[in-house]
N, C-alpha and C positions, 0 to 999 in steps of 0.2 A: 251307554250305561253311566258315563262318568256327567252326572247332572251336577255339575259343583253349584247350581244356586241353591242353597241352605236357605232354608225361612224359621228356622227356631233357634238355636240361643247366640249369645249375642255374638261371641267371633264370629261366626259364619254368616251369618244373615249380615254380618255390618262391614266383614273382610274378604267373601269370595262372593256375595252375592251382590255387593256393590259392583263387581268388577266385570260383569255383564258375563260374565266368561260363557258358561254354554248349557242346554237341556238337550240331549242330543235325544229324548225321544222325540224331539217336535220332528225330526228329518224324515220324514216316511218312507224319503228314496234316499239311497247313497250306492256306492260303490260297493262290490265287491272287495273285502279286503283281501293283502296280502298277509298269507300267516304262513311259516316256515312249519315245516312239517314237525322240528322239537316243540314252537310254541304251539299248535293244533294239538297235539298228543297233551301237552299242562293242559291246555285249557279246556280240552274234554273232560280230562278228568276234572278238573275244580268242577263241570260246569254237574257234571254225573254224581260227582256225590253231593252237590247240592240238593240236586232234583231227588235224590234219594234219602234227604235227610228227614224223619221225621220227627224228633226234636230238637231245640239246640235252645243254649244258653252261652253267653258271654258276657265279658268287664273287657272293658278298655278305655283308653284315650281318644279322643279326635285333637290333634294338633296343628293349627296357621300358623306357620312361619313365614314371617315376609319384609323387606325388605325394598322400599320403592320409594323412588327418589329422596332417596336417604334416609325414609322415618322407616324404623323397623316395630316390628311387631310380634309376639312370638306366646301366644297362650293356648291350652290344654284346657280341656273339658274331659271329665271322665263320662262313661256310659255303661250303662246295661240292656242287655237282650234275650230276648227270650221269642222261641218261637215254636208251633204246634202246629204241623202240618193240619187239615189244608191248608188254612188260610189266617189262623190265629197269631197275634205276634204281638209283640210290648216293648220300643225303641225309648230310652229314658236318660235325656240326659240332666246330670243335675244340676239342680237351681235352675236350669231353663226351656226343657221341653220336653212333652211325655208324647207321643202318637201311637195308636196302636189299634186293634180291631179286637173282637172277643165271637167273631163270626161272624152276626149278626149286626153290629155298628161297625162303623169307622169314626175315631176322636183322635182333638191333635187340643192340648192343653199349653196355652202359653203361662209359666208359672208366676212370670216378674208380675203381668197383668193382672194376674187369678183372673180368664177369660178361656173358654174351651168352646168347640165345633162339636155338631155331631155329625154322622150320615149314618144310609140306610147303607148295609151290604146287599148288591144284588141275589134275586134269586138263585142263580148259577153260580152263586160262590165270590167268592175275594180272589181275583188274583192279580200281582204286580199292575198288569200293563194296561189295567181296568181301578185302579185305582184314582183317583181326586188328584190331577197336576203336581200340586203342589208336596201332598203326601208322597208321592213317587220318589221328587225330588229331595224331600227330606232324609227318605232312609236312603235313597243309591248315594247321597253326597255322604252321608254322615254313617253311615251302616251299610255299605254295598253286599258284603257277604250276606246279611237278612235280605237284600232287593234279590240275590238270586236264587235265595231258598222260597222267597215268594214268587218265581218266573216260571209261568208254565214252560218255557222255553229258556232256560238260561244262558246257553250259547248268545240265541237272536238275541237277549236282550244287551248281551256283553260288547255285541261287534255293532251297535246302531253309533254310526257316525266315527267308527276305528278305519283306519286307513291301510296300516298295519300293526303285528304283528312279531316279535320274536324270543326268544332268550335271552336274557342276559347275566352280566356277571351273578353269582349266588349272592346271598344276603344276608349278612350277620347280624343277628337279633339278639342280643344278652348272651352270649356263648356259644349259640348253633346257630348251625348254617340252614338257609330254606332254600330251595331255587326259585327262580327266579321268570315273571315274562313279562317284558316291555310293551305296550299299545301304543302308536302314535296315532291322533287324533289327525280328523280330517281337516285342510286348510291349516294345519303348522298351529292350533287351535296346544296344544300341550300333550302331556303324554301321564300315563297310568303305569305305575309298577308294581303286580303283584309280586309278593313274595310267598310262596305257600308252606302249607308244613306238608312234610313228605309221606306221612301215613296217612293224615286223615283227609291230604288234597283240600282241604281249605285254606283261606289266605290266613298268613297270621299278621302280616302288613299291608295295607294298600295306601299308595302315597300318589296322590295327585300332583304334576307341575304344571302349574299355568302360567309360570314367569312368560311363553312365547305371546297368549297371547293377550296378558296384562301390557306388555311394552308398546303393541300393537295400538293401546290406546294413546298413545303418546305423551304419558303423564313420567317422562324422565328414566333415568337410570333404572333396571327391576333386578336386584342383584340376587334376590331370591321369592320365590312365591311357591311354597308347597302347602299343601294339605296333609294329614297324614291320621288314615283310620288305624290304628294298634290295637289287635286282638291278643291283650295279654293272658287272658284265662278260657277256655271253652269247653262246655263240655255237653258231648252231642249222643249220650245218654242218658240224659236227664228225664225226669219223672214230672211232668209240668202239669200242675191242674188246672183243667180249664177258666175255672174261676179268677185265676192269674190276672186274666188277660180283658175280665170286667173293671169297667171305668165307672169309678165313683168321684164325681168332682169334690176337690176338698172344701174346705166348709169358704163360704162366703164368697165361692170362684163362681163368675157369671157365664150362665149361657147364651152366643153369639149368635143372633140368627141371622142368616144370610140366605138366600138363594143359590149363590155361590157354593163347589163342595166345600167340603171339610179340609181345612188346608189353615198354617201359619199366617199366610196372610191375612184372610179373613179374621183374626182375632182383633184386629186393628178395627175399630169403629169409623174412619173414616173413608166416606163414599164418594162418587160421583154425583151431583144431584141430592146429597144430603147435608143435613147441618153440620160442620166441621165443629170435631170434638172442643170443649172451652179446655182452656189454660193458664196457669198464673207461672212466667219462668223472671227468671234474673238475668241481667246482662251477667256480662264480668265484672263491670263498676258495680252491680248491684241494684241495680235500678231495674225495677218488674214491670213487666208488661203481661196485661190479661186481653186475651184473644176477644171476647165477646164487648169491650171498650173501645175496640177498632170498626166498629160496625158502621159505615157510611166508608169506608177505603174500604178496597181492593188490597190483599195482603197475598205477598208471595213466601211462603216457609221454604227451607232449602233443609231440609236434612242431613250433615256431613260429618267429619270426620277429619282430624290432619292425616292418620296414617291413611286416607282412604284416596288414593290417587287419582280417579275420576273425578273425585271429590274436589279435588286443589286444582285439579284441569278445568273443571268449570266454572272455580269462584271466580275469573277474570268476565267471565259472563255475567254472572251475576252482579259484579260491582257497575259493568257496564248500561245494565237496565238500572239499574238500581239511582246512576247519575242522567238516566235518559229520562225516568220517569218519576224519580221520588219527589221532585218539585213539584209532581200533576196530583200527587195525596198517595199516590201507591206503597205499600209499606211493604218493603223488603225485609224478610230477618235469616240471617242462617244460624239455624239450630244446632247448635254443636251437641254431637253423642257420646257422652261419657267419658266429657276431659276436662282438665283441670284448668281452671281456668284462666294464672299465669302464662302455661302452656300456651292456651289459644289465643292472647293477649300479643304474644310476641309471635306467634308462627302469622299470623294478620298483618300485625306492623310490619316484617321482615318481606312481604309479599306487596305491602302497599293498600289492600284492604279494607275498604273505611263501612263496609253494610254491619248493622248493627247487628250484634250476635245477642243470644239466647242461649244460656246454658242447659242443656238437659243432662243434668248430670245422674240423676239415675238412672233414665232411660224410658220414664214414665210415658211421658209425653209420645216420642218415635214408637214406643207400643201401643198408643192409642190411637194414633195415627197408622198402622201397620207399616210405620217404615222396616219394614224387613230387610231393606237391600239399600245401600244409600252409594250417590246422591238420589236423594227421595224429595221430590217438590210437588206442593199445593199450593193451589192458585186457588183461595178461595174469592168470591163476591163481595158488594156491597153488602148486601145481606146475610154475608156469615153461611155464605151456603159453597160448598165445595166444587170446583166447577172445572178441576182438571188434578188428576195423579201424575206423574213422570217421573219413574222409576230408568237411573242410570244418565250415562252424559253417552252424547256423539253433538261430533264436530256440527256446526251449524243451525243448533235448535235453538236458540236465543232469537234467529228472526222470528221463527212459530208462538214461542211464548210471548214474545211483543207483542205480535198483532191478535192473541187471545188475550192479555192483558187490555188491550186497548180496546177491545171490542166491550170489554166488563168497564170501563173509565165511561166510555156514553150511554151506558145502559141505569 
């Protein structure tokens, strides 16, 4: 259940979905878990008055707190929800992303973009695990209690890729206490703590750690890495009109067509096989560079971030192509997301760093691009044409982009 790759607004898409961490519905097989018989009795119940719920409304927070190799990071998004059994629901968070279905569509609006998806609902209904990938993962990372009032099954969908299982200490939330049940994730991957409320057996907290298996990537110290969904209001009485739940794009937002379903990603115009979106960006010094002036080199964009740890694990990659091949005409830039640009002046120099950077300081750019997860790299062509995605860092891919970099140098 616990899909921590987020693909709409920017903490999450830029701080847990950089960080490869997991989509546990892709596991079709796992383990049986261990559940203690107190945590099987919570979690029936959460899972029972989900299934029973037929409407619900909520406000809250989604909170990244994190802490990796020393850059810390720690920002709040609020949210609203709304849902309408069967299959109707409205996840909204603001200034950065709305998804939701009205029964008959599914839409996911990127707002920074003004870009929106659409889909068809099937015949037989909406449900969770029949949803568009990426949609899945937007509400169980960011809204898990909506992922389970959408599961025909809410238990199956709670225990995919859980190991165990139990109780633990109760949870003090602003004065009162919730109790409490612990998940550990399979392969030491991190752990999920609901906290619920005691009447209505919903969560009123759910707080992701993925400090174990952030550290995993090797990008230093991880002295904290939580998520954390805060349902501070709900109310599962509510009188919701269906009309709620139609999407009207706001005035000048484009529609994205894709083949691909309806998902965050897809709001990004940049393809395999198509023309990579143009841009005009600024170093730090200030000196701009427009994408479509590069047309005769081979240009590798690097999407990142200083707080983003995969991200500072693979610039020594990147400066290393960058001195193998930038004599052959290859143009190396890492695109920095949403920093200041002193900042990334000095975290560079302090590292040794010499590939040329590009400020994206609003974010424009990484939305056009769908960098939804960074480190985010494009390999485009001689020709301006896109000719590889690569979302995330592991050890050893710098051979693979050499010898596709070089394969685009004789063509």
């Amino acid at each position: 259940m616990a899909r921590f790759f987020t693909q709409g607004f920017a903490m999450y898409r830029r701080q847990t979905a950089s960080l490869m961490v997991l989509n546990l519905a892709s596991a079709a097989m796992c383990a049986q878990p261990a559940l203690s018989d107190a945590a099987r009795r919570a979690l029936d119940g959460m899972c029972e008055a989900h299934h029973n719920l037929g409407a619900m409304t909520a406000t809250g927070t989604i909170c990244g707190n994190f802490n990796v190799a020393g850059v810390a990071r720690n920002e709040v998004r609020p949210f609203t929800t709304s849902f309408l059994a069967p299959g109707r629901f409205l996840h909204d968070v603001k200034d950065e992303l709305l998804v939701g279905s009205d029964g008959k569509q599914v839409y996911a609006l990127n707002k920074p973009a003004r870009q929106y998806v659409l889909g068809d609902v099937p015949p037989t209904g909406l449900s969770f695990a029949e949803m568009p990938a990426n949609i899945r993962q937007i509400v169980s990372s960011q809204d898990p209690s909506l992922a389970l009032a959408l599961s025909r099954d809410p238990m199956a969908e709670l225990m995919q890729n859980v190991s165990s299982a139990d109780v633990t200490s109760d949870q003090d939330i602003e004065g009162r206490t919730y109790p409490a049940v612990l998940l550990t994730l399979l392969d030491n991957r991190g752990t999920v703590l609901f906290a619920m409320d005691p009447q209505s057996r919903l969560p009123r907290r759910v707080t992701f750690d993925v400090a174990p298996l952030i550290a995993r990537q090797g990008v230093g110290t991880v002295t904290k890495a939580t998520i954390t969904v805060d349902y501070a209001n709900r109310d599962t009485a509510a009188t919701i009109a269906p009309a709620t739940f139609v999407f009207e794009p706001p005035a000048g937002a484009r529609l994205v067509t894709s083949d691909a379903p309806p998902s965050a990603e897809v709001v990004g115009t940049a393809k395999e096989g198509q023309a990579a979106p143009d841009f005009e960006l600024a170093g730090p010094d200030g000196a701009v560079v427009k994408l479509s002036s590069l047309k005769g080199s081979v240009v590798l964009l690097d999407f990142w971030a200083t707080w983003c740890g995969p991200c500072v694990a693979s610039l020594p990659d990147l400066q290393a192509m960058h001195d193998e091949l930038g004599k052959a005409g290859v143009k190396f830039y890492a695109v920095n997301e949403q920093e200041e640009a002193g900042k990334v002046k000095a975290f560079l120099a302090k590292r040794k760093i010499m590939v040329p950077v590009l400020m994206d300081t609003e974010g424009k750019v990484g939305a056009a691009y769908g960098a939804s997860a960074i480190p985010y790299k494009v390999l485009i062509d001689k020709q301006g044409v896109v000719r590889l995605i690569k979302v995330g860092f592991e050890d050893g891919e710098k051979e693979g982009l050499l010898k596709k970099i070089q394969e685009l140098i004789g063509k």
